[in-house]
C-alpha positions in Angstrom: 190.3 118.1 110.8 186.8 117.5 109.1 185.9 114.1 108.0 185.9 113.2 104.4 182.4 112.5 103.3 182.2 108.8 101.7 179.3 109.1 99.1 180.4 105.9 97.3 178.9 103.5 99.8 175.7 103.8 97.8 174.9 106.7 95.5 171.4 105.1 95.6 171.3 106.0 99.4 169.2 109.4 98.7 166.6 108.2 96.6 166.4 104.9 98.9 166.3 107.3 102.1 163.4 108.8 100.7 161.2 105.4 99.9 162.0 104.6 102.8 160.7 107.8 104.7 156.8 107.1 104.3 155.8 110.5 104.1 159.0 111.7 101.8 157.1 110.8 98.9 153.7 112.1 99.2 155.1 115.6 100.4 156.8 115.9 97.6 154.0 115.1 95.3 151.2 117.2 96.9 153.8 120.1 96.5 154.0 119.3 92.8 149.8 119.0 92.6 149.4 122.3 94.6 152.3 124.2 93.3 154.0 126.8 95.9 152.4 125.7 99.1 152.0 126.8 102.4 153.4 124.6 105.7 149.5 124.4 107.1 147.9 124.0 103.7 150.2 120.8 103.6 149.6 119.5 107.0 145.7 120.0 106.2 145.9 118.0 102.8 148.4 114.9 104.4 146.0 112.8 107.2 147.9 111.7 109.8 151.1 113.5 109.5 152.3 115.4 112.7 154.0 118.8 112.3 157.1 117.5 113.8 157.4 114.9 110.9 156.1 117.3 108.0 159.2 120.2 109.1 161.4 117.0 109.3 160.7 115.9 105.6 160.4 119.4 104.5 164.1 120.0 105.8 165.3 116.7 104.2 163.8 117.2 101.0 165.2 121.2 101.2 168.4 120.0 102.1 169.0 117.7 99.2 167.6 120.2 97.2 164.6 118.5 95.9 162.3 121.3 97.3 162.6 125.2 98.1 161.8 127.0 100.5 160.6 130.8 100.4 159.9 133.2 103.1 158.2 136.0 103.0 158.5 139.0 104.6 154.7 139.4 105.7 153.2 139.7 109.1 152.5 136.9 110.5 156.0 135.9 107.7 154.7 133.4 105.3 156.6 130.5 104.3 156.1 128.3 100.7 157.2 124.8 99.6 157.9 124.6 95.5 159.2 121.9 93.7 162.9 122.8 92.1 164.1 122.6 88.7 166.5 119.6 89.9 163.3 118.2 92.0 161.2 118.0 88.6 163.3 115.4 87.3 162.9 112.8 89.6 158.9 113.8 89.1 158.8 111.3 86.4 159.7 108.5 87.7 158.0 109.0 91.2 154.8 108.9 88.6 156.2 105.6 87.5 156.2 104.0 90.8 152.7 105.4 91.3 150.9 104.2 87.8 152.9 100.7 88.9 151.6 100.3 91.9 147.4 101.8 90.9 148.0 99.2 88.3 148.7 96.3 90.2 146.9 97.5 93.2 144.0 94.2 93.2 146.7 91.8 92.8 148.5 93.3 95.6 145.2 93.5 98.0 144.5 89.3 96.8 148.0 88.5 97.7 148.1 90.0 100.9 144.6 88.4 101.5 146.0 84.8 100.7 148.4 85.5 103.9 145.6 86.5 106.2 
């Protein structure tokens, strides 16, 4: 008998796996900056990300539903990354975090200076 899922442990689990993920975030963002995207063009435009780590994310973020994935029937087959309709609301407040933290981003640098 399958195992009843327990979602209720933290319905902020998601979103908190994802901040936590340190490239989660900025995948999903260059997809929304480059519209439909190609796996190499996105391991090109993210220094320092292996490929192992960028399918990783990609699943994750496919699997939730965040992003889609497309594959083409071409030779060699082509595959491209595109933000979903349900992925474009959480868009907003991503921005959020990232005006928050550009804004604050001295004050951050002189704190962290104070403990070095």
């Amino acid at each position: 008998m399958a195992k009843k899922l327990d979602y209720e442990y933290c319905k902020a689990a998601p979103m908190l796996e994802w901040l936590g993920n340190k490239w989660a975030l900025v995948v999903l963002v260059k997809i929304s900056e480059n519209g439909p995207v190609r796996f190499n063009d996105l391991y090109r435009n993210i220094p320092s990300v292996s490929e192992k780590v960028l399918s990783q994310v990609l699943k994750q973020l496919t699997t939730d539903g965040i992003i889609s994935r497309e594959l083409f029937p071409d030779v060699p087959p082509r595959t491209e990354y595109s933000v979903t309709e349900f992925g474009k609301t959480l868009l907003p407040h991503i921005e959020a975090l990232l005006n928050w933290g550009r804004e604050n981003f001295e004050q951050i640098m002189e704190n962290r200076q104070k403990h070095y």
